[in-house]
C-alpha positions as CSV (number, residue, x, y, z in Angstrom):
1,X,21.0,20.1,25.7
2,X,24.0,17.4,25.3
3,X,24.8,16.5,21.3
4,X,22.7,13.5,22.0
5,X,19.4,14.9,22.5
6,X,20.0,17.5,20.0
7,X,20.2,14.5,17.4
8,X,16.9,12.6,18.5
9,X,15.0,15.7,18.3
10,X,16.4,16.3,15.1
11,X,15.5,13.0,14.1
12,X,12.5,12.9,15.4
13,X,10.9,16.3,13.6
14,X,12.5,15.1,10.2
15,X,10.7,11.5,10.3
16,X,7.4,13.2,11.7
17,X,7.1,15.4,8.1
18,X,7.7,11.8,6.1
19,X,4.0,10.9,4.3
20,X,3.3,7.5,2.9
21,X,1.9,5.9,-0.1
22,X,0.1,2.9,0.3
23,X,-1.0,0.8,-2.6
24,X,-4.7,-0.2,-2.9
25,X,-4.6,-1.9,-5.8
26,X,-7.1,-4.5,-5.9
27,X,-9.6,-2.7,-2.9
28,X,-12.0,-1.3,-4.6
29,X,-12.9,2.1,-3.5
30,X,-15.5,4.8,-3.7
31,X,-14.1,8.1,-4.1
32,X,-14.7,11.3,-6.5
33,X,-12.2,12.5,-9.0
34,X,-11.0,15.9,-8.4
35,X,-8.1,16.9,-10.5
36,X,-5.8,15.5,-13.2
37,X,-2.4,16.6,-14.3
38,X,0.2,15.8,-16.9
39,X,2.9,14.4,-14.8
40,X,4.2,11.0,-15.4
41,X,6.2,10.4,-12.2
42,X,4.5,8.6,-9.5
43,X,6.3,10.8,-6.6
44,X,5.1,14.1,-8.2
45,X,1.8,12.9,-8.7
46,X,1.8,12.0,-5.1
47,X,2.9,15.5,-4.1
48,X,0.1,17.2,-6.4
49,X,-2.5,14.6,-4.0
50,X,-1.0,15.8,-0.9
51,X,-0.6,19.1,-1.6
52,X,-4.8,19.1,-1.9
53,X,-6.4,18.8,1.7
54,X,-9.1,16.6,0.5
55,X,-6.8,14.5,-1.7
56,X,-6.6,11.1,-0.2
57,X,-5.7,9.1,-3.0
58,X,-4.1,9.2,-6.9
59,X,-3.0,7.0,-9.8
60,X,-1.3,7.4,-12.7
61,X,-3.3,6.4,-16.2
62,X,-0.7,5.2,-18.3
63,X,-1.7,6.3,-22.1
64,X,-4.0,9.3,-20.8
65,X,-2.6,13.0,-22.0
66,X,-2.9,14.1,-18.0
67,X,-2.2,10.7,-16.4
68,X,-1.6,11.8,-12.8
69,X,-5.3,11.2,-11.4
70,X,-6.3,12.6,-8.0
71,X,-9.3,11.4,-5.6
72,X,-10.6,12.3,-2.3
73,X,-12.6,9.6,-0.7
74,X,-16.7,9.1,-0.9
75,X,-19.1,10.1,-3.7
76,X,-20.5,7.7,-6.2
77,X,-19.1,9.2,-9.0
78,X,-16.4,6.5,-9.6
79,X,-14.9,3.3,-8.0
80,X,-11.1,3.0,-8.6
81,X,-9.5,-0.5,-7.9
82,X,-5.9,0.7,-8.7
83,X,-3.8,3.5,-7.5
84,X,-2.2,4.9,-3.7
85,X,-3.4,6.0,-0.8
86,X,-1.6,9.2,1.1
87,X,-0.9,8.7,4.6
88,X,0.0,12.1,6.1
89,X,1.5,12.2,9.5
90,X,1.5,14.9,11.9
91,X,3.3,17.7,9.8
92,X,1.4,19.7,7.4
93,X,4.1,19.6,4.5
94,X,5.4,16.4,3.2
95,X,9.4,16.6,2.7
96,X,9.7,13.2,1.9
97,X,8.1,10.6,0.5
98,X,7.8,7.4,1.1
99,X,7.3,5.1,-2.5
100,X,5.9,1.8,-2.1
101,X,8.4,-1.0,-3.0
């Protein structure tokens, strides 16, 4: 393997274990709440989502004492109209992540 292909590969398996947050702020959304924790920081709140198989989406609740909401999709328990979406890709584990701008 030339020092070429070795770098595309390379490449390639770093960028397929990057994950996503959209924001859906402003959809509204049907979903049921399954954990909360005391995190401020948006990134680590997305890693406590992804880090849940059924974690789909989570929010952080400015004021709340455990502000770092998470959500899996479906239920009627609640309707959330603020907050990120977690688009996994095709690795299990999440290296980096990518913050909307």
């Amino acid at each position: 393997m030339d020092v070429h292909m070795a770098v595309l590969l390379l490449a390639y398996a770093a960028a397929a274990q990057d994950c996503t947050l959209v924001d859906v702020t402003g959809q509204t959304i049907a979903c049921t709440l399954i954990g909360r924790h005391e995190t401020t920081d948006l990134s680590k709140c997305a890693r406590k989502c992804y880090d849940k198989k059924e974690c789909v989406f989570c929010d952080i609740k400015a004021g709340e004492v455990q502000p770092c909401v998470l959500y899996k999709p479906g239920g009627n328990e609640r309707l959330i109209q603020s907050g990120y979406e977690i688009q996994r890709q095709a690795s299990p584990k999440c290296r980096k992540m990518m913050l909307p701008e």
